[in-house]
KOLKOLNU-738388 format. One record per residue (C-alpha): x negated, y negated, z. Coordinates in steps of 0.02 Angstrom, whole numbers, padded with zeros to 5 digits, always signed. Last residue first. Layout:
// KOLKOLNU-738388
XYZ;...
// end
This chain:
// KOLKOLNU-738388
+00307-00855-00953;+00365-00788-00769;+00432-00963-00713;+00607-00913-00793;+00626-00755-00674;+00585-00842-00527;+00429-00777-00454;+00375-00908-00347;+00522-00880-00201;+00415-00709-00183;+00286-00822-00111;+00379-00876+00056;+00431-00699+00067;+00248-00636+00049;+00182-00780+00199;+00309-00687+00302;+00234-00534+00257;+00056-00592+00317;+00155-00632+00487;+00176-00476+00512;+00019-00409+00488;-00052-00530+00595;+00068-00471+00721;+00002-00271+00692;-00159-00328+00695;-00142-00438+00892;-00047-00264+00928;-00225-00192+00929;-00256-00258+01103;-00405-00358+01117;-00547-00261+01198;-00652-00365+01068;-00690-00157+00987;-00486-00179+00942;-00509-00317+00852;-00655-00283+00778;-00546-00115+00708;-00415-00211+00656;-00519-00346+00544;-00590-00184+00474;-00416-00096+00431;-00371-00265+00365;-00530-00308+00268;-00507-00150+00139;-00325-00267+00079;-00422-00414+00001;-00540-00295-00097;-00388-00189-00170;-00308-00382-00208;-00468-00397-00308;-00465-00260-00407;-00278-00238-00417;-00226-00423-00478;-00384-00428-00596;-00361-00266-00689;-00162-00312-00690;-00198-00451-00796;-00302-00347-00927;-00164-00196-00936;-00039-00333-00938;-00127-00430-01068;-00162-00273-01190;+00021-00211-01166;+00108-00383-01225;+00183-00525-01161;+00132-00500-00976;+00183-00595-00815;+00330-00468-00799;+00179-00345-00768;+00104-00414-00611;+00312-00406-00548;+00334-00244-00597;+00145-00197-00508;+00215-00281-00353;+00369-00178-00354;+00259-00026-00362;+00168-00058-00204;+00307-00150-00100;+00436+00030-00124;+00322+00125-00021;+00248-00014+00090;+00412-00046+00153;+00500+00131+00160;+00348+00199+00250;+00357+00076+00363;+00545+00082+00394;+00513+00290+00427;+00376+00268+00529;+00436+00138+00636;+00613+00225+00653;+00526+00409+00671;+00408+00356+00802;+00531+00233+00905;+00429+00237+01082;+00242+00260+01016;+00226+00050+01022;+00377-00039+01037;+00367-00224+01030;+00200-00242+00921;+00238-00066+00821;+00424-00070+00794;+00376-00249+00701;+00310-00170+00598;+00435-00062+00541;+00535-00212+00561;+00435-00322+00447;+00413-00192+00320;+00634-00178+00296;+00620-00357+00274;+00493-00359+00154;+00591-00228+00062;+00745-00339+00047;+00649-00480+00018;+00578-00406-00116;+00723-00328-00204;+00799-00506-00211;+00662-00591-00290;+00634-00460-00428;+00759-00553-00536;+00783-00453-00683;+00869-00295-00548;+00963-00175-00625;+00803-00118-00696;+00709-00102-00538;+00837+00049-00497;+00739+00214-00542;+00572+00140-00532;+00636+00072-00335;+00710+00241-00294;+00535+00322-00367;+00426+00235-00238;+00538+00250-00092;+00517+00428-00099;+00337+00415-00107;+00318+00303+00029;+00422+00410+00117;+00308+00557+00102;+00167+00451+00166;+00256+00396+00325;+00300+00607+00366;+00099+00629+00313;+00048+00507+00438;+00176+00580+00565;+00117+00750+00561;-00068+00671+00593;+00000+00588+00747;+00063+00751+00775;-00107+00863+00780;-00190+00686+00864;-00077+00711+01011;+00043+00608+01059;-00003+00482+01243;+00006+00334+01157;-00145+00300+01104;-00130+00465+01016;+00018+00367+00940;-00080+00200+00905;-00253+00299+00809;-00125+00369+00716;-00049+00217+00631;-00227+00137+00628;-00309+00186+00466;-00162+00243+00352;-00055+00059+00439;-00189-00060+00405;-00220+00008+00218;-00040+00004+00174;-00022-00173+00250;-00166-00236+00150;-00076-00163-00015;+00049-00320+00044;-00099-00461+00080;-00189-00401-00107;-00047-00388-00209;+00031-00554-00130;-00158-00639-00162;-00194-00566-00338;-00012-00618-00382;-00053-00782-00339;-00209-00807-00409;-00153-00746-00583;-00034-00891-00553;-00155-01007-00503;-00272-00964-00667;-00147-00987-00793;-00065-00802-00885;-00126-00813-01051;-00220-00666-01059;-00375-00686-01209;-00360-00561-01328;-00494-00437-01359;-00416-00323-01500;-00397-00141-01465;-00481+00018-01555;-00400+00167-01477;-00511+00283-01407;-00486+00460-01458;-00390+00571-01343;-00470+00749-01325;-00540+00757-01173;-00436+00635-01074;-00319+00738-00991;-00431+00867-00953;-00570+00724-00892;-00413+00692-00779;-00389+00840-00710;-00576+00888-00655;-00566+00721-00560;-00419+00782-00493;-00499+00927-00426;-00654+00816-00360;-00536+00727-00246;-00457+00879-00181;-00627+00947-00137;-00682+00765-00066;-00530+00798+00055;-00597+00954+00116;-00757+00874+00158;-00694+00792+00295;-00606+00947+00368;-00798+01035+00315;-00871+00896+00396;-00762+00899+00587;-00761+01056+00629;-00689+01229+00559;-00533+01263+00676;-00488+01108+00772;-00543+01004+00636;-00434+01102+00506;-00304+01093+00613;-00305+00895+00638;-00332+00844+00462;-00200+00966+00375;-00054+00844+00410;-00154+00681+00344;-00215+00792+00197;-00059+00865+00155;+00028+00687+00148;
// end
């Protein structure tokens, strides 16, 4: 959220590098964190075990990671890009980027406080699902005219998605060592699923095709999500 808001000023002020470059700082201080951290923990001697979660259903949550982190992605590249488009200027269109990122945070910890009310993830969901298809659909029907709505169900949508998915990965485990292994898969490729959208976008937009063609895509990737969710019943999870 700092960065996004920061972007714009510190390009106007010290160019375009050193405002890229400031990121890389604050990437390289939490690298300097971590090996903190780590320092002094000795490694834990595990047993290789293998996960017993079958093949289609490890594909599965690799795909609905992968098509609703894909949403993040699409909206932190092009979200911006669509206000300035729209006549904001790239100073706010920054503002808003941070103002979506905060409430992805927010909506993070409301679903980690209240996932455990909840043994069937199904109805959480479709409930945030929902709330990501209007955000986007804000975009394709209302481009730059309901900022704060759009923003604020986006940021709601993809907030609360992210970690819900990761319950979900995990409720597939039986023990620590398989979720940590199953979840490896389910992020690393669903990360590599979701870098395409901000590039599918971007051709689009280059074809002189209007960029709410991505946004409708998008939408109807979370449509294909809902259909999914019905998967994970809560006695189909072993």
């Amino acid at each position: 959220a700092m960065a996004a808001a920061s972007a714009e000023p510190l390009f106007a002020r010290v160019g375009l590098k050193p405002a890229l470059a400031s990121a890389g700082a604050l990437a390289l201080l939490a690298l300097v964190l971590w090996f903190a951290l780590v320092r002094h923990r000795q490694a834990e001697e595990t047993v290789s075990a293998p996960v017993s979660v079958s093949s289609s259903r490890t594909w599965l949550l690799l795909l609905f990671f992968g098509i609703g982190t894909g949403a993040y992605t699409l909206v932190l590249a092009w979200l911006p890009p669509l206000y300035i488009q729209a006549g904001w200027s790239a100073r706010h269109s920054g503002y808003m980027l941070a103002w979506l990122t905060l409430t992805e945070v927010v909506a993070g910890f409301v679903v980690s406080a209240l996932i455990h009310r909840f043994p069937d993830r199904r109805f959480p969901l479709i409930v945030v699902l929902l709330v990501l298809l209007a955000g986007l659909l804000c975009l394709v029907f209302s481009p730059g005219t309901t900022p704060v709505l759009s923003t604020l169900l986006l940021g709601t949508g993809i907030g609360a998605l992210f970690p819900l998915s990761l319950i979900v990965t995990f409720d597939h485990a039986r023990t620590p060592t398989e979720a940590g292994k199953l979840l490896s898969k389910v992020q690393g490729g669903g990360y590599m699923i979701a870098a395409l959208m901000p590039l599918i976008a971007g051709i689009v937009r280059d074809s002189n095709v209007p960029l709410t063609a991505a946004w409708l895509v998008m939408s109807a990737g979370v449509v294909v999500l809902m259909l999914m969710v019905t998967a994970f019943k809560p006695v189909a999870l072993r």
